[in-house]
Structures are given as C-alpha cells and as structure tokens.
N, C-alpha and C positions, 0 to 999 in steps of 0.2 A: 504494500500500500504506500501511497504515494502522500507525505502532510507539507503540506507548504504554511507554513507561518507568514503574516506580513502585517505592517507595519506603518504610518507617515506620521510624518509634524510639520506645523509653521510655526517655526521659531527665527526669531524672537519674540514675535506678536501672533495673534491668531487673530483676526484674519490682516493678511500684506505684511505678513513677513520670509522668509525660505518656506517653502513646499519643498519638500523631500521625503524620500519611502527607501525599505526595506522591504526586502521576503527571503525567508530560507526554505530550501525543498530539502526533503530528507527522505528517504526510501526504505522502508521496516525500523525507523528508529535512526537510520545513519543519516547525515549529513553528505546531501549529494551535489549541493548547489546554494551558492548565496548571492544574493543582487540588492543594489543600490543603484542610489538616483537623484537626481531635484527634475522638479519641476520648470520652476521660476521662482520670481520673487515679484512682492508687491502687490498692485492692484489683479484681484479674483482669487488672490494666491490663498487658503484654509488648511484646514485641518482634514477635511473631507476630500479634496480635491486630491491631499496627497494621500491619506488610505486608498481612496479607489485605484490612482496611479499604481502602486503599489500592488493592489489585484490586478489591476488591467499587464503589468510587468508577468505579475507570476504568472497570468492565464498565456500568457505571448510565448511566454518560455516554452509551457505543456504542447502549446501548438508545435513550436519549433525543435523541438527534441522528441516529436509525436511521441507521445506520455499516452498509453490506455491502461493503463493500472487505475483501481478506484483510488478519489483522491478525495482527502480530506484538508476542506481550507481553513483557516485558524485565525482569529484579529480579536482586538479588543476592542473595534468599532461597533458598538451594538449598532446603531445607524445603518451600516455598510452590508454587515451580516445583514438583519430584515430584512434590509429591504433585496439582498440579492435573494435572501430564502423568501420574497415574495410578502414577507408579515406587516411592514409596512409601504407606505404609497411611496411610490416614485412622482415627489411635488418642484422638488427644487431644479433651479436650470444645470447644476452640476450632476444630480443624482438621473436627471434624464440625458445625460451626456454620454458619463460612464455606462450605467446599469446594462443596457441592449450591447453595447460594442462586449463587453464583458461575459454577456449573455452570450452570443454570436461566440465569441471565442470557445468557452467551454461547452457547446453545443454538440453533443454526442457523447460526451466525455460523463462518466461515474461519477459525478462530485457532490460533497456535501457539506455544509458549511459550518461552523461551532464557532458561537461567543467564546471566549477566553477569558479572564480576568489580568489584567496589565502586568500584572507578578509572572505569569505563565507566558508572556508574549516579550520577555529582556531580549532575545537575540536578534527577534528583528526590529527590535525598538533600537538597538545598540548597530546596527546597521543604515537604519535612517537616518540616525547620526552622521554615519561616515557618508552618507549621499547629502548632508548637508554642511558636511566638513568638507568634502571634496568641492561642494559649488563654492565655498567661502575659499579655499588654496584656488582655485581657476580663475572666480576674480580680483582678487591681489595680485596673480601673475599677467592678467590682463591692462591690470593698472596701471605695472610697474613692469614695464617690456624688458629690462634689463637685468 
C-alpha cells in the first residue's frame, strides 16, 4: 500500500505571505519518495492554496511513476480532506480550482483519504518548510547576482 502524507503553509502571514507544501510517499511503511515546493508569494497566496498544491504535487507524482497500489492520502487539513472525500461543499474560488484537477488526477486510482492530527503529519510539515526555505535561498540569490 501506497500512504502519501502532505502538507502547506503561508508563512509569514496567512493569507500573502510564502505558499509552500510538502508530501512524503512511502510504500508498506518505507519511505519511497519526498517532494517540496512554493507556490508564490503575496496576493491569493493561503494556507489552503498550499495544502491543495501539495495534493495536486503528490497526485502528479502517482500519475507519473503510474502508482496502482491502493493509496492512502494523509493531511491535517480537515478542509482539504472533506471536501476531497466529498463531506463538505466545494464554495470557494481556490477549492473549485484544485478539487476537479485533483479529482481528474487520481481518477481510476484506489484512494482514500484520512484526517490526521498535526502531531502525526511532522515530516511533511518539516518538508514544506524546506519548499519555503528553498523559495527564500532562490530569492536572495536573485537579488544579489553575485
């Protein structure tokens, strides 16, 4: 079985500050894969914007490594979870952005979804991190060309 854990933040601020995510895949327990990222920063930039990034990353993966093992998805977004397990409405203009492309992705695929509690979710939260340490080292080096 196939568990991906994932993960985002806007920090400093929530909402307009780094958008950045995490996801770990692991395969019976093992660690088989770990991904990071930003988004942006600033105006539209949340909290939500980067969990879903963040699934829409891990779902991209299972396409591109054609993954048909049952997979189990893992986040501490209760938001994200419902509404991809359908329990609440897809209202907002970011959650009708993601939800279908994400839907579309895992389309055919075994998957099922589980809240987490933030305690249980450190590695890809400690991963998001590093996708929004890395866009902070990218633009300092941009700043400063030499």
């Amino acid at each position: 079985m196939i568990t991906i854990n994932f993960d985002g933040l806007c920090y400093p601020k929530n909402p307009g500050g780094v958008a950045a995510y995490g996801y770990m895949v692991s395969r019976d327990g093992k660690p088989i894969w770990r991904g990071f990222g930003s988004v942006g920063e600033g105006k539209g930039m949340t909290n939500n914007v980067a969990e879903y990034e963040a699934l829409m990353a891990a779902a991209q993966w299972l396409v591109d490594e054609e993954i048909d093992d049952k997979i189990l998805i893992k986040g501490d977004s209760e938001l994200v979870i419902k509404q991809m397990k359908g329990q609440y409405r897809i209202s907002s203009a970011t959650s009708k952005k993601y939800v279908p492309e994400i839907k579309r992705l895992l389309q055919g695929k075994d998957v099922s979804f589980e809240w987490v509690p933030r305690e249980e979710n450190e590695e890809a939260d400690g991963l998001s991190r590093m996708g929004y340490e890395s866009y902070i080292r990218r633009k300092r080096v941009n700043r400063n060309p030499h």
